[in-house]
C-alpha positions, 0 to 999 in steps of 0.5 A: 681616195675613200675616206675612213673616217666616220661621221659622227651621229648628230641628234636633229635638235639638239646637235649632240655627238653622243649619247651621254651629250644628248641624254644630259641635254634632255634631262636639263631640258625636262627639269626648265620644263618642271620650273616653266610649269612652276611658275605657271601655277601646273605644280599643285600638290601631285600634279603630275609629270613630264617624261623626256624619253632616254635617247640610248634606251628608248623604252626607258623614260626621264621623270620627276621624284614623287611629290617634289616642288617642280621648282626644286626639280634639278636634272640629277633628280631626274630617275629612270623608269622603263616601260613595257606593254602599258605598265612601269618597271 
């Protein structure tokens, strides 16, 4: 007998079912990012940014609010941007 029930997609390292499960991971994983950098002194002035790429829209890249403390970066302020050819959109 053939079983029609399908397997979930797993995400290798994080172990999520779904895409919303795996994109929240990530967004939560890139804002301890911002604070582990804090703490280590990366967050002068406009220091710069992390991306965490969107596990649906893989063009479209997780970053930090212009000019934020990274150690106030929660992963709701977390915004999207899409790439193409080198340049944002």
């Amino acid at each position: 007998m053939v079983s029609t029930v399908e397997t979930p997609t797993v995400f290798p390292f994080s172990g999520c079912t779904s895409v919303d499960d795996e994109r929240r991971y990530r967004k939560q994983r890139l804002a301890a990012a911002f604070r582990i950098f804090s703490r280590l002194g990366f967050d002068e002035g406009v220091a710069g940014h992390i991306t965490a790429r969107d596990p649906e829209l893989t063009d479209h890249f997780w970053v930090n609010p212009f000019a934020m403390d990274f150690a106030r970066i929660p992963s709701l302020l977390l915004g999207r941007r899409s790439v193409y050819w080198g340049t944002s959109r």
